[in-house]
Backbone as CSV, one residue per row, in Angstrom:
resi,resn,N_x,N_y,N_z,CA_x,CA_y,CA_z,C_x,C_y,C_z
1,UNK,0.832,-1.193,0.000,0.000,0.000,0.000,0.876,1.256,0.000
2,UNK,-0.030,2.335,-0.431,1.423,3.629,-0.848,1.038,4.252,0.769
3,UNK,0.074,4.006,1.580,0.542,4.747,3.071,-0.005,3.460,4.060
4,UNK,0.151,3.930,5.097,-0.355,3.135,6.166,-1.900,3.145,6.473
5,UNK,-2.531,1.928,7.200,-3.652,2.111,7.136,-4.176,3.107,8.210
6,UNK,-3.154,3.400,9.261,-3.815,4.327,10.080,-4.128,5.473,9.126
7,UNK,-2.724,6.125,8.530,-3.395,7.254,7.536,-4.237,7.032,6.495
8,UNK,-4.505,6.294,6.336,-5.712,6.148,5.071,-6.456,6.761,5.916
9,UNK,-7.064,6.073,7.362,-8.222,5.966,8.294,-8.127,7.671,8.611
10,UNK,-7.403,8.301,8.820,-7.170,9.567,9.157,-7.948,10.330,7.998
11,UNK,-7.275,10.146,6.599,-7.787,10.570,5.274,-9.631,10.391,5.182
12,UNK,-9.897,9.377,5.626,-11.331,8.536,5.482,-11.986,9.368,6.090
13,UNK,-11.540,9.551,7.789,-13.162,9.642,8.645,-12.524,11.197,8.123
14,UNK,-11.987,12.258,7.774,-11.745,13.403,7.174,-12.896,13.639,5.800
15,UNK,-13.010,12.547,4.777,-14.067,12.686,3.981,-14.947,12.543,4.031
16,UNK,-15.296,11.445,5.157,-16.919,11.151,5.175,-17.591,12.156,6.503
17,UNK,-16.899,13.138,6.915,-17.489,14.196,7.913,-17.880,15.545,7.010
18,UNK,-16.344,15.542,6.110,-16.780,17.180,5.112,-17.640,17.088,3.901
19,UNK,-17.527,15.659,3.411,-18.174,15.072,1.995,-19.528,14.318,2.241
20,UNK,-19.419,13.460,3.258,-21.038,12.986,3.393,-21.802,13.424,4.654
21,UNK,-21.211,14.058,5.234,-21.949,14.921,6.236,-22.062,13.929,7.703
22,UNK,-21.318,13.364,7.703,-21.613,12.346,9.026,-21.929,12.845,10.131
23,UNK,-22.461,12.783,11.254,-22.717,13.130,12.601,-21.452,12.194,13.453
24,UNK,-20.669,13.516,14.460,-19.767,13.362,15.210,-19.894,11.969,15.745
25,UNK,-21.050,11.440,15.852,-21.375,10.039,16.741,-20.494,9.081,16.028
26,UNK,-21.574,9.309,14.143,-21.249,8.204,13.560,-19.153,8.136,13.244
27,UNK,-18.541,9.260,13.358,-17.165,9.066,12.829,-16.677,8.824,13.838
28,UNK,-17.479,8.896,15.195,-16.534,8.300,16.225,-17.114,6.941,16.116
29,UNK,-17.968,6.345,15.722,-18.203,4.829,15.438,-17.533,4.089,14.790
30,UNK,-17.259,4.997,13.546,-16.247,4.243,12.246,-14.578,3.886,12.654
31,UNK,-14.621,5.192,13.258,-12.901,5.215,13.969,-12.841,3.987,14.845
32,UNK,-13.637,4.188,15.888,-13.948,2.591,16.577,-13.484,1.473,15.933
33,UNK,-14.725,1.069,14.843,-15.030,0.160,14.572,-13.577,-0.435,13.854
34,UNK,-12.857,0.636,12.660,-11.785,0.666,12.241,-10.753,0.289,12.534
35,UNK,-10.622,0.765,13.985,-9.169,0.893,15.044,-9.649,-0.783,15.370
36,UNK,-10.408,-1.502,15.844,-10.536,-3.219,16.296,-10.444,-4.339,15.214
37,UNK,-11.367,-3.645,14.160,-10.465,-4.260,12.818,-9.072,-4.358,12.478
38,UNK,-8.119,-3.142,12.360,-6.964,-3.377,12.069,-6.342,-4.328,13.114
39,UNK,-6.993,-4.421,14.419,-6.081,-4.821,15.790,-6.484,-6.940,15.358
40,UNK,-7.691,-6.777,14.339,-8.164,-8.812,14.752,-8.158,-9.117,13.368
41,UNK,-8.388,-8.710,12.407,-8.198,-9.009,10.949,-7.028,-9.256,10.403
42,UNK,-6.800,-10.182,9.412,-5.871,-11.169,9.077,-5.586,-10.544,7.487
43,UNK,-4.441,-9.749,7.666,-3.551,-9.455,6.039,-3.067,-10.339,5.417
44,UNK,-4.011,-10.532,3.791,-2.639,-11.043,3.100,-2.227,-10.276,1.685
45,UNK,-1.896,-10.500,1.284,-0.841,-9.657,0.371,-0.828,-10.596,-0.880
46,UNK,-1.397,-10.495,-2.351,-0.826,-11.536,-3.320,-1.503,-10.933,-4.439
47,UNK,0.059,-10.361,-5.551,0.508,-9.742,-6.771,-0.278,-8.552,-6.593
48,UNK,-0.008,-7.840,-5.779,-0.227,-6.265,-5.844,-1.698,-6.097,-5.231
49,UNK,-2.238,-6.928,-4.303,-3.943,-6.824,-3.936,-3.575,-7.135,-2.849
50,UNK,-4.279,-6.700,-1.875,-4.828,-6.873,-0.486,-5.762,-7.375,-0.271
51,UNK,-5.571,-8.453,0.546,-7.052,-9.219,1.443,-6.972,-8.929,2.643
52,UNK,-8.175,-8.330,3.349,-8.319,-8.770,4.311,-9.399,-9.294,4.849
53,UNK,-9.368,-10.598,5.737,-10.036,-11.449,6.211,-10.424,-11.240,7.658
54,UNK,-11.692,-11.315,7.820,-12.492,-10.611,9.102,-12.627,-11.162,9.926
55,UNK,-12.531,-12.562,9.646,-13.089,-13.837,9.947,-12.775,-13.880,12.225
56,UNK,-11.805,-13.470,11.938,-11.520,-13.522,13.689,-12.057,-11.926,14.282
57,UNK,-12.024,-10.931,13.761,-13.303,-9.885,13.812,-14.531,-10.485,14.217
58,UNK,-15.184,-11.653,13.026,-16.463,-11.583,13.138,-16.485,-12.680,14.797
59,UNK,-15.221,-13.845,14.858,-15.457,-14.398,16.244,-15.241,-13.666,17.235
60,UNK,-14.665,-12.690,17.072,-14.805,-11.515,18.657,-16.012,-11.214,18.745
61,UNK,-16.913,-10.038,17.895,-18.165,-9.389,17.893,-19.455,-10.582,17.814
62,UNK,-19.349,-12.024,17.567,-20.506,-12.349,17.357,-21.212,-12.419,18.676
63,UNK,-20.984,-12.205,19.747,-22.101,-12.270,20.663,-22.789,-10.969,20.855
64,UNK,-22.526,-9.637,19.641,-23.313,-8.297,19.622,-24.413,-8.304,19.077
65,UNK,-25.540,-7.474,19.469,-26.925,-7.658,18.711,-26.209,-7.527,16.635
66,UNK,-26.828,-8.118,16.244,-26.927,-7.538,14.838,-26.732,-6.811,14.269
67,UNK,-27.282,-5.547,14.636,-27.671,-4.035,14.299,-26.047,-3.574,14.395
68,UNK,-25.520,-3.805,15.859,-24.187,-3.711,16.124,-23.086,-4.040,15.234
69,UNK,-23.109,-5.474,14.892,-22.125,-6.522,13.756,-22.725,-5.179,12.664
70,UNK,-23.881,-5.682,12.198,-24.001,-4.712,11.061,-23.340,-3.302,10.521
71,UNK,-23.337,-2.181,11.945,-22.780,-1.476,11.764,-21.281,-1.380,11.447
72,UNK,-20.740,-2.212,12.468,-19.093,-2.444,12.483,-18.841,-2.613,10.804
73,UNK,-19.544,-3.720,10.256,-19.396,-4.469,8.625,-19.671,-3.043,7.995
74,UNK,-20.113,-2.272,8.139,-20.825,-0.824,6.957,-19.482,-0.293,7.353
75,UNK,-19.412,0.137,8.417,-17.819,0.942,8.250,-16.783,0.130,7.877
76,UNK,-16.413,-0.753,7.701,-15.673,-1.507,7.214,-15.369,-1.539,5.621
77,UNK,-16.349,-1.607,5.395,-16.449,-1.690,3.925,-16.866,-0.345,3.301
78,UNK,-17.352,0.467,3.917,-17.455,1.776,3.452,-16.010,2.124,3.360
79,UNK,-14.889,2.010,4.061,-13.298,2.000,3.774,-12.477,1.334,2.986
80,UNK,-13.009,0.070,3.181,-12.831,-0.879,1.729,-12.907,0.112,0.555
81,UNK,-14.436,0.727,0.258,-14.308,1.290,-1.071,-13.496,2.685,-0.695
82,UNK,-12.915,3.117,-0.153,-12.158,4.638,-0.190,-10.882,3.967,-0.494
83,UNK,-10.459,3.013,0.099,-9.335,2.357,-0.258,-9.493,2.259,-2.073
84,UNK,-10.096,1.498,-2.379,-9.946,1.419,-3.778,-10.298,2.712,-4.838
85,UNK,-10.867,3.585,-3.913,-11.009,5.162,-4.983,-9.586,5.811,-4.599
86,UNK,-8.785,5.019,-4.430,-7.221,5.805,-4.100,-6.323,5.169,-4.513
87,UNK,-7.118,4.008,-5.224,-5.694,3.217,-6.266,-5.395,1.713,-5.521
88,UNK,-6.074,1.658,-4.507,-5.192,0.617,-3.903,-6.080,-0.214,-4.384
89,UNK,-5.565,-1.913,-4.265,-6.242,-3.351,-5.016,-6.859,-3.983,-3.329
90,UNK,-8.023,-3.633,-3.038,-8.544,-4.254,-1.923,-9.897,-4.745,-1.911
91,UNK,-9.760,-6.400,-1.497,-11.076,-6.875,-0.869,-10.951,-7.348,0.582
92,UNK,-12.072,-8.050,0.653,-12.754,-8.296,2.057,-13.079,-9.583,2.017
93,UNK,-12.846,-10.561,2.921,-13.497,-12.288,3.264,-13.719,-12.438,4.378
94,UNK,-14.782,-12.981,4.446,-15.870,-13.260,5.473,-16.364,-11.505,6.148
95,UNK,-16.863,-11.329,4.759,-17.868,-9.627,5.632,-19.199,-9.863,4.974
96,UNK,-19.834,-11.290,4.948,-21.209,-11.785,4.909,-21.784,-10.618,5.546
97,UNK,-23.308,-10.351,4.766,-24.261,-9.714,6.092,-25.428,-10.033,6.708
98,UNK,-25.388,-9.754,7.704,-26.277,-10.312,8.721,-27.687,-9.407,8.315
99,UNK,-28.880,-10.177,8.343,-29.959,-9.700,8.437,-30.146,-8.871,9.722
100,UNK,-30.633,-7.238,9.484,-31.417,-6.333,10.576,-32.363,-6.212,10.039
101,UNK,-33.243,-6.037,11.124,-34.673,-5.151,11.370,-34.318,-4.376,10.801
102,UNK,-35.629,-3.527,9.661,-35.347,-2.343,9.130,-36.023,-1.492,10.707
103,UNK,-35.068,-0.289,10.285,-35.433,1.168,11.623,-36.217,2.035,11.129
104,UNK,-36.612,3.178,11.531,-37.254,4.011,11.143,-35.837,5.144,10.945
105,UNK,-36.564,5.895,9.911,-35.781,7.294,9.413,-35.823,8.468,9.849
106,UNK,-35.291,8.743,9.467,-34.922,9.971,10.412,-34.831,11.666,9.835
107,UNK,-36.222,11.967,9.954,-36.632,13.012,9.018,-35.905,14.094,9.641
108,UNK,-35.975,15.408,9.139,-35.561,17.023,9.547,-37.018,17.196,9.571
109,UNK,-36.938,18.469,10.179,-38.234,18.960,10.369,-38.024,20.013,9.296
110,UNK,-39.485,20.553,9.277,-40.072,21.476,8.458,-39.070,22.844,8.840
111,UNK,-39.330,23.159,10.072,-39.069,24.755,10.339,-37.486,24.313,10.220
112,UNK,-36.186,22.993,10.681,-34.543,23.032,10.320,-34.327,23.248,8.921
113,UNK,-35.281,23.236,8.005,-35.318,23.260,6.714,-35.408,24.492,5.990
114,UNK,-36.527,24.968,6.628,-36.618,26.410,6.603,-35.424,27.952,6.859
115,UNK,-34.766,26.764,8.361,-34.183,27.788,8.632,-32.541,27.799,7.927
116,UNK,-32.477,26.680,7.663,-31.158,26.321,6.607,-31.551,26.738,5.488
117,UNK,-32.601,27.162,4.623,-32.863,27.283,3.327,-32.620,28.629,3.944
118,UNK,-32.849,29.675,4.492,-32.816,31.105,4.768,-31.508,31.626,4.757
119,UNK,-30.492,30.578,4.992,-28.932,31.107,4.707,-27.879,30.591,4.140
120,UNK,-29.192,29.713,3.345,-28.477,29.332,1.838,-27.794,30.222,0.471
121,UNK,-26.709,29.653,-0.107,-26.496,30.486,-1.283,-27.830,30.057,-2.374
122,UNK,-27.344,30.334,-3.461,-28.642,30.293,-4.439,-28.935,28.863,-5.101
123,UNK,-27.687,27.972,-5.570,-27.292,27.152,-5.661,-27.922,25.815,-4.264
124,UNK,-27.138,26.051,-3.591,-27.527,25.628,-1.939,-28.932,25.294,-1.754
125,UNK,-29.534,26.325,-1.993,-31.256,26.799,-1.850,-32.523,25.442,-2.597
126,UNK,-31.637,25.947,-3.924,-32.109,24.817,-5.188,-32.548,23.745,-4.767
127,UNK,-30.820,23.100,-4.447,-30.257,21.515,-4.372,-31.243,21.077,-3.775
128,UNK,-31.047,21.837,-1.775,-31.852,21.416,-0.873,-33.413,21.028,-1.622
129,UNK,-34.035,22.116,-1.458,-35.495,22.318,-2.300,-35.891,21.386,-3.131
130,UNK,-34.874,21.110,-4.028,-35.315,19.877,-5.111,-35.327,18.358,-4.657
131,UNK,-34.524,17.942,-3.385,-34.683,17.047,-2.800,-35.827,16.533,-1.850
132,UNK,-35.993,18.194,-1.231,-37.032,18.077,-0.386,-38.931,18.203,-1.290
133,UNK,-38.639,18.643,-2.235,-39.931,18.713,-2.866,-40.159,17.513,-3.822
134,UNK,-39.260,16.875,-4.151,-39.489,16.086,-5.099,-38.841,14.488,-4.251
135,UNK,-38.418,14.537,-3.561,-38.063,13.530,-2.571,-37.031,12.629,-3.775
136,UNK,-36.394,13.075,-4.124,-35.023,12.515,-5.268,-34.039,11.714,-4.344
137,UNK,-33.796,10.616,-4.625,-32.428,10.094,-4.600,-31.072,11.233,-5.367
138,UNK,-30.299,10.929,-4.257,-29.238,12.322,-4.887,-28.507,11.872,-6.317
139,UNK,-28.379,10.383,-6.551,-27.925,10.150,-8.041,-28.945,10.579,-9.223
140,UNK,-30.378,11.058,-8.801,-31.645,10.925,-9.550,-31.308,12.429,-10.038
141,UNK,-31.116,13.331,-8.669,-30.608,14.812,-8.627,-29.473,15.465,-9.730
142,UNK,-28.598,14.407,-9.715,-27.390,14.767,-10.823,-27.691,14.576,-12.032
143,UNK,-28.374,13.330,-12.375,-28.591,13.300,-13.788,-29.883,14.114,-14.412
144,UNK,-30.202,14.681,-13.678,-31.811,15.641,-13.497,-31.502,16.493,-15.236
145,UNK,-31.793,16.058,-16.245,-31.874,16.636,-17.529,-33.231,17.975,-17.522
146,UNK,-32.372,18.696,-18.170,-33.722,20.263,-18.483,-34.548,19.696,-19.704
147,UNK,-34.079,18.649,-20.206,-35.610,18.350,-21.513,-36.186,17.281,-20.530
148,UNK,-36.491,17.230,-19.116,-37.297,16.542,-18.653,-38.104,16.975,-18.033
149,UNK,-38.091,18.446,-17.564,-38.602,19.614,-16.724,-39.946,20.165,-17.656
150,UNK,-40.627,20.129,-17.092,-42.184,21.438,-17.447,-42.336,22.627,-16.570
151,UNK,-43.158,23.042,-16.450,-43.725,24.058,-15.385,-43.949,23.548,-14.260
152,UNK,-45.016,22.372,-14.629,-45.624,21.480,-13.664,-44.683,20.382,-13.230
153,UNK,-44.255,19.547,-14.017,-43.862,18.190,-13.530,-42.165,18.040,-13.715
154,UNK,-41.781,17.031,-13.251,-40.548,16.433,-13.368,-40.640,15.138,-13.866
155,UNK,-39.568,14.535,-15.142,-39.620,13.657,-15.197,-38.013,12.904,-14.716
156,UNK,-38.440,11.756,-14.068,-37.299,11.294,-12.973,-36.669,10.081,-13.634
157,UNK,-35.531,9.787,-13.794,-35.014,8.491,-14.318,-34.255,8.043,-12.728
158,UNK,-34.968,6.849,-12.348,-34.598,6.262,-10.947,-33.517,5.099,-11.605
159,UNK,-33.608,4.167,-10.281,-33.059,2.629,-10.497,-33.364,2.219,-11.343
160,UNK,-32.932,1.044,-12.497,-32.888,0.363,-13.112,-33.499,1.138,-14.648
161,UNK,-32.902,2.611,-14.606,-33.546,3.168,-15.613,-35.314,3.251,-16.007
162,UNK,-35.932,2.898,-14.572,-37.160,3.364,-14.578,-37.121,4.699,-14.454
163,UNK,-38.227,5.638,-15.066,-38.262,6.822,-15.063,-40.348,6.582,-14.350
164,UNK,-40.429,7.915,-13.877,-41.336,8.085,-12.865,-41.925,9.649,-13.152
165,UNK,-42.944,10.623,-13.394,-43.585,12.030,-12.996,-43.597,12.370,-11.744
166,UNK,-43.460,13.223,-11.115,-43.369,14.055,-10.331,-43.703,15.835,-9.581
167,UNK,-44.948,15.924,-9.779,-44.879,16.885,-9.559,-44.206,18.655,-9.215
168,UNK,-44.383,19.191,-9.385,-43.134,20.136,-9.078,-44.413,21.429,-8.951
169,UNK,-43.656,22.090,-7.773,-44.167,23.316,-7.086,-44.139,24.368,-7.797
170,UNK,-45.325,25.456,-8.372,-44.989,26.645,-9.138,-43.653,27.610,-8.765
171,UNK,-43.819,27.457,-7.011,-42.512,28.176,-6.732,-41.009,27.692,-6.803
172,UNK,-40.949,26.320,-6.804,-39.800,25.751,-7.347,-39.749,25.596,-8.603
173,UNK,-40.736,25.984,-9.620,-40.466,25.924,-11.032,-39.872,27.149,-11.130
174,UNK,-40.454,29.018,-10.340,-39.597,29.665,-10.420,-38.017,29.778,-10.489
175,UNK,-38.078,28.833,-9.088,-36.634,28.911,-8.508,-35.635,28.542,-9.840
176,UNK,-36.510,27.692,-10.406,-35.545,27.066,-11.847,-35.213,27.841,-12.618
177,UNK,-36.242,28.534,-13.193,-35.867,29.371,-14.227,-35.222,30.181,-13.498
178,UNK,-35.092,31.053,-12.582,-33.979,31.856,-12.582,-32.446,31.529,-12.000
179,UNK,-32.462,30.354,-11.999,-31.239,29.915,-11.573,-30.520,29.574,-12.808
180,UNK,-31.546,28.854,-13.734,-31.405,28.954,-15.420,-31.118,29.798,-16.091
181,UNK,-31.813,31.070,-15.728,-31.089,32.267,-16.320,-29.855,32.526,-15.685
182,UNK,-29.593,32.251,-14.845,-28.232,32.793,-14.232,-27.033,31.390,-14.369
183,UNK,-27.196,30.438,-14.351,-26.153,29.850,-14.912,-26.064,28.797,-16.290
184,UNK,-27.068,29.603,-17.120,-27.304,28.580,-18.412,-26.574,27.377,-18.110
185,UNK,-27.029,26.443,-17.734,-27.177,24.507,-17.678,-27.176,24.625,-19.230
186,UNK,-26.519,23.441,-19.652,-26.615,22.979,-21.410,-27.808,21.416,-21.084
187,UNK,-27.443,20.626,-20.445,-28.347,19.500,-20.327,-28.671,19.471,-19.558
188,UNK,-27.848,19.551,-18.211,-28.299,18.890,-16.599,-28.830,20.121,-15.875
189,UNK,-29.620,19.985,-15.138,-30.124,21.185,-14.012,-28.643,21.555,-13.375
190,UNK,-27.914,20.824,-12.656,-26.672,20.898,-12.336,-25.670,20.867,-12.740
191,UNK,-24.756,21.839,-13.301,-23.681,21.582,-14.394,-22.175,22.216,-13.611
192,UNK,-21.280,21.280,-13.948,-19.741,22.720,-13.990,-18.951,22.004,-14.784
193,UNK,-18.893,22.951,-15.884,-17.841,22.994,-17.424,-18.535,22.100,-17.885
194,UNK,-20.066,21.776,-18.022,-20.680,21.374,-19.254,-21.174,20.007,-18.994
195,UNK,-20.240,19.477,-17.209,-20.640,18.066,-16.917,-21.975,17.854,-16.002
196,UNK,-22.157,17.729,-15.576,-22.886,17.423,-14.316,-22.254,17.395,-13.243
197,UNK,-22.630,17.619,-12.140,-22.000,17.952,-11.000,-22.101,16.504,-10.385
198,UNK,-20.879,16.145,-9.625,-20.674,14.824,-8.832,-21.467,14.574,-7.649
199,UNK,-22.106,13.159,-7.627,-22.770,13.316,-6.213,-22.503,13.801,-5.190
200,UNK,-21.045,13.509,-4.541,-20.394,14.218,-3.940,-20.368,15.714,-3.550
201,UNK,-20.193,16.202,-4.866,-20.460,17.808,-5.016,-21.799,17.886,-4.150
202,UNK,-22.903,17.450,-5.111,-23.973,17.947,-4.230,-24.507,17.875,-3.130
203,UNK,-23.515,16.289,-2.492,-23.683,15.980,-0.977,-23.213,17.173,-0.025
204,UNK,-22.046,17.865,-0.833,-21.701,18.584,0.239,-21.922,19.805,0.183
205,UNK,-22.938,20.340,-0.915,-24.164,21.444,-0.557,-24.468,21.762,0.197
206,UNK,-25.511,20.357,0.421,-26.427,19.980,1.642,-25.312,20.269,3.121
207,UNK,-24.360,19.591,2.989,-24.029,19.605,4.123,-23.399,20.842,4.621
208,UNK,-22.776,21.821,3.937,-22.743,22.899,3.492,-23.695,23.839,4.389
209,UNK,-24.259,23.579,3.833,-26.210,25.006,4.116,-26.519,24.314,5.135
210,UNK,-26.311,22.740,5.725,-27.383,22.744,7.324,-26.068,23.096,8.165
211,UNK,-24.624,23.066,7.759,-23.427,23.303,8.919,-23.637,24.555,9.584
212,UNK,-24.136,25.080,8.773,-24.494,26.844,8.488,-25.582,26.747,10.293
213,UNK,-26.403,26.108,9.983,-27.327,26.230,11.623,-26.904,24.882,12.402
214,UNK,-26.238,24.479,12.569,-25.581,24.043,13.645,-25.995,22.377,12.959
215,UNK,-26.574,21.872,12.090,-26.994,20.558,11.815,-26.174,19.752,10.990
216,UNK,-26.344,18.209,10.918,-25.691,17.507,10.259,-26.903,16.413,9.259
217,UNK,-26.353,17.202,8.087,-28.119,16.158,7.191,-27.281,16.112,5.939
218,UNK,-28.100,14.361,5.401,-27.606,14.228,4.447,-29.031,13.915,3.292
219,UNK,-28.296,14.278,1.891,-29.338,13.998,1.231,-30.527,13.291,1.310
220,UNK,-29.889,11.940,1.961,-31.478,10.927,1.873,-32.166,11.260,2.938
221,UNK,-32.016,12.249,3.657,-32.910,11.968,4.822,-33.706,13.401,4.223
222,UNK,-33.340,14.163,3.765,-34.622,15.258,2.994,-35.344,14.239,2.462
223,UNK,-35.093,13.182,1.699,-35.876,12.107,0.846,-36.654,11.457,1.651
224,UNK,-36.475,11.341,3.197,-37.288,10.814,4.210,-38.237,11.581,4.559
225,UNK,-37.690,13.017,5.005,-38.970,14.161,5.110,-39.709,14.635,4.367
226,UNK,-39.452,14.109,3.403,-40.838,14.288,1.567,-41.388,13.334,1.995
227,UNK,-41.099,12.006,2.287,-41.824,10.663,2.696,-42.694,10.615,3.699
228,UNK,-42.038,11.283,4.737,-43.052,11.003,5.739,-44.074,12.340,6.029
229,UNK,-43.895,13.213,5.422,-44.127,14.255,5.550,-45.668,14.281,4.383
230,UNK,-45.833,13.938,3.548,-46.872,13.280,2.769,-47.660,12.562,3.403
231,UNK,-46.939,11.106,3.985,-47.804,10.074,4.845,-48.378,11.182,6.098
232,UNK,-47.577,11.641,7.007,-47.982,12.287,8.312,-49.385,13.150,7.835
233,UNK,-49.796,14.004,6.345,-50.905,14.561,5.837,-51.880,13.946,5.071
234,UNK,-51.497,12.564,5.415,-53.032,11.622,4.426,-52.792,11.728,3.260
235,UNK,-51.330,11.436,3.053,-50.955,11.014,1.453,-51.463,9.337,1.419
236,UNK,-51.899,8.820,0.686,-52.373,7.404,0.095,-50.550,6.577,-0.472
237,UNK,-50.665,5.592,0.670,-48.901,5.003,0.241,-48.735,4.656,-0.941
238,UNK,-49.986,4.195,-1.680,-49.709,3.598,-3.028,-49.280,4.735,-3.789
239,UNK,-49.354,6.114,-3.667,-49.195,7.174,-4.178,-47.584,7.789,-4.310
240,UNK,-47.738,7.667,-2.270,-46.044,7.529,-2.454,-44.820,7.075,-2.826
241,UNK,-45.378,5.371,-2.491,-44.948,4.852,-3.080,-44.362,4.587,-4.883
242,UNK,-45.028,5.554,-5.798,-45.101,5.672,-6.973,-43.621,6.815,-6.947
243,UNK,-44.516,7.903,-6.097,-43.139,9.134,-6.253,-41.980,8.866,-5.806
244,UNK,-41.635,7.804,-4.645,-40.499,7.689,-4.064,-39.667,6.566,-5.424
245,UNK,-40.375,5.662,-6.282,-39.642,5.332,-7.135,-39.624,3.778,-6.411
246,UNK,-39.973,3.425,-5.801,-39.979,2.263,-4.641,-40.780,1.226,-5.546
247,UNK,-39.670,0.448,-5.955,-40.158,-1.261,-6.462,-40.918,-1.968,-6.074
248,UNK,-41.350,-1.593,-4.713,-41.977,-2.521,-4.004,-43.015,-1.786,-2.960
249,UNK,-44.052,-1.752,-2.499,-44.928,-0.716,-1.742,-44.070,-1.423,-0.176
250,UNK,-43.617,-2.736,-0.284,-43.518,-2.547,0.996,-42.004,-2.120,0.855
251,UNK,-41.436,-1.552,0.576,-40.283,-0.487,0.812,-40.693,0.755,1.424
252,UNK,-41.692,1.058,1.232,-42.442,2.013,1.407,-43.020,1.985,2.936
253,UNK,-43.339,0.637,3.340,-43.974,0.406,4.799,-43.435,1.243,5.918
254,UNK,-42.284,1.445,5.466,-41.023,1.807,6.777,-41.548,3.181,7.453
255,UNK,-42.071,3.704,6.710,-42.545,5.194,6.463,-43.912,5.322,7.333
256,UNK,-44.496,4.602,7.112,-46.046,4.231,7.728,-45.771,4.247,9.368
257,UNK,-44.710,3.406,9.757,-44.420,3.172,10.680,-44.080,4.450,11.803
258,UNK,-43.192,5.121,10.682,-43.120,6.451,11.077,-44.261,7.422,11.696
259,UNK,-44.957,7.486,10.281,-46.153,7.903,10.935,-47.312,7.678,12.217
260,UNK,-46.739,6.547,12.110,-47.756,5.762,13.592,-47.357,6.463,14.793
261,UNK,-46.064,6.650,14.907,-45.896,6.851,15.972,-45.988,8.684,16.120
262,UNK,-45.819,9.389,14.968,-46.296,10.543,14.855,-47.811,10.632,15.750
263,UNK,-48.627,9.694,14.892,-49.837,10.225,15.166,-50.406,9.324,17.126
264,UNK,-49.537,8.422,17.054,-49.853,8.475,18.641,-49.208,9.373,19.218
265,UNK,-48.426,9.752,19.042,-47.849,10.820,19.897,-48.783,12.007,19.848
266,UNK,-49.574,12.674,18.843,-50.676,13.361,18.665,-51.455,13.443,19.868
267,UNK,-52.202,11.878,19.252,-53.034,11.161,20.497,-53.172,11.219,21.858
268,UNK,-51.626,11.272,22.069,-51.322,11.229,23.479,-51.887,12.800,24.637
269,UNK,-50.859,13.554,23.511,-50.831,15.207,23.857,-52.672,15.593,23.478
270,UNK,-53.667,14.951,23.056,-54.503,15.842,22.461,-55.675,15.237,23.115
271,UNK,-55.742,14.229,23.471,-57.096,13.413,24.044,-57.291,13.991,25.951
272,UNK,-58.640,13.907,26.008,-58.494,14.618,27.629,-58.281,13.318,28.243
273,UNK,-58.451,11.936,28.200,-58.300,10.952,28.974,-56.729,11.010,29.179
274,UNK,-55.720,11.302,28.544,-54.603,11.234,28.252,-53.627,12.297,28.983
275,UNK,-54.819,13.564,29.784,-54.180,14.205,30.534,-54.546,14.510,31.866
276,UNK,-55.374,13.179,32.302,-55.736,13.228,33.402,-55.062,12.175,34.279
277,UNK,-54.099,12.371,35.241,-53.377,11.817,36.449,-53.958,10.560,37.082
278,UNK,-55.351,10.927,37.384,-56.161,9.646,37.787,-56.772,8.971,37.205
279,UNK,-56.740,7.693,38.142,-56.904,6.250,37.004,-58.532,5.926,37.048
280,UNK,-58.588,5.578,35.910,-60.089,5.519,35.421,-60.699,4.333,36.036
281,UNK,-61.959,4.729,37.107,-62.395,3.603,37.981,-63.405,2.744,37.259
């Protein structure tokens, strides 16, 4: 390897804090998780590639819930691939994954949105906005073509080259055109020198404009607060399910779930049985 793996790891949790916006928790997780790997994982070395084998990793951690193993394996291999966007020849044996419970997501609210869009640049403003109104996957965001745009709608090319309609807000159709007038795009809504702008780039927009009020958000989770934020107002899932681009309605379930607990929590705060101390004889 052309450095050591501590400095790679130095280089790493450095990109995924300024570039994908991580929360202080999660890069002190990765560093963790990182630093016990290098200490139980088994190097080998053969014609210019690196293996490393987890296998006595995975016999330390297997008595951790799942969720736990799981995480450790995501940072793991989330370094795996930084390793190889830097030239180096690296895989991984025995980083099987363990089935988790899906969790619930983890929306922004309306008014952190608001108040990050208020001291946004113009650019900044957009990005956010177009994620949050149209609930885009951020790869959906980059390839976002202007012969797909109307007044009204968006047309979306998702996974597997399905493309999907989308509504679009009169005031975010403004926002377009004059951002259009001001940086003539040739194809993509997002352009610099004629390309499209890198996911990356636009990850760190976002992260950019919420650092600005003290927050740490990453693209998909605006894609969560279009989601649940629909469901929480008596959006119909089969509906959402259509806009989110979701193969499957129950991809979509996760969201519902969300809402449940929204609306008991409602329940709780709003019913008079619910704010009375004494127990019902």
């Amino acid at each position: 390897m052309k450095k050591s793996l501590e400095s790679y790891k130095k280089d790493f949790l450095l990109y995924i804090d300024k570039y994908r916006g991580y929360s202080d928790l999660t890069l002190k997780s990765y560093d963790e998780a990182l630093t016990e790997a290098f200490s139980l994982m088994e190097r080998e070395e053969t014609q210019g590639k690196t293996t490393f084998n987890l296998m006595p990793l995975r016999l330390k951690i297997a008595h951790l819930k799942p969720s736990t193993i799981s995480k450790k394996l995501s940072a793991i291999r989330s370094f795996t691939l930084y390793l190889n966007d830097q030239g180096e020849r690296v895989s991984l044996k025995a980083d099987d994954s363990i089935k988790v419970p899906a969790g619930l997501p983890k929306p922004i609210s309306d008014e952190h949105i608001k108040e990050a869009l208020s001291v946004a640049t113009e650019r900044e403003k957009l990005v956010v906005v177009m994620l949050y109104t149209l609930g885009l996957r951020i790869s959906e965001l980059r390839l976002l073509e202007l012969d797909n745009m109307t007044k009204t709608w968006v047309r979306v090319v998702g996974k597997g080259e399905k493309s999907r309609d989308v509504p679009l807000l009169e005031r975010v159709a403004m926002m377009i055109d004059i951002y259009r007038d001001k940086m003539q795009p040739k194809q993509f809504l997002f352009e610099d020198n004629g390309a499209c702008l890198s996911e990356n780039s636009l990850r760190y927009l976002v992260t950019k404009c919420f650092k600005r009020v003290g927050l740490k958000v990453t693209p998909h989770q605006l894609r969560h607060s279009y989601a649940t934020s629909l469901l929480n107002n008596s959006a119909r899932i089969a509906d959402v399910s259509e806009l989110l681009g979701h193969a499957s309605m129950s991809t979509t379930q996760i969201y519902t779930k969300l809402g449940s607990s929204v609306k008991m929590k409602n329940y709780l705060n709003a019913h008079p049985m619910c704010q009375d101390d004494d127990e019902v004889s």
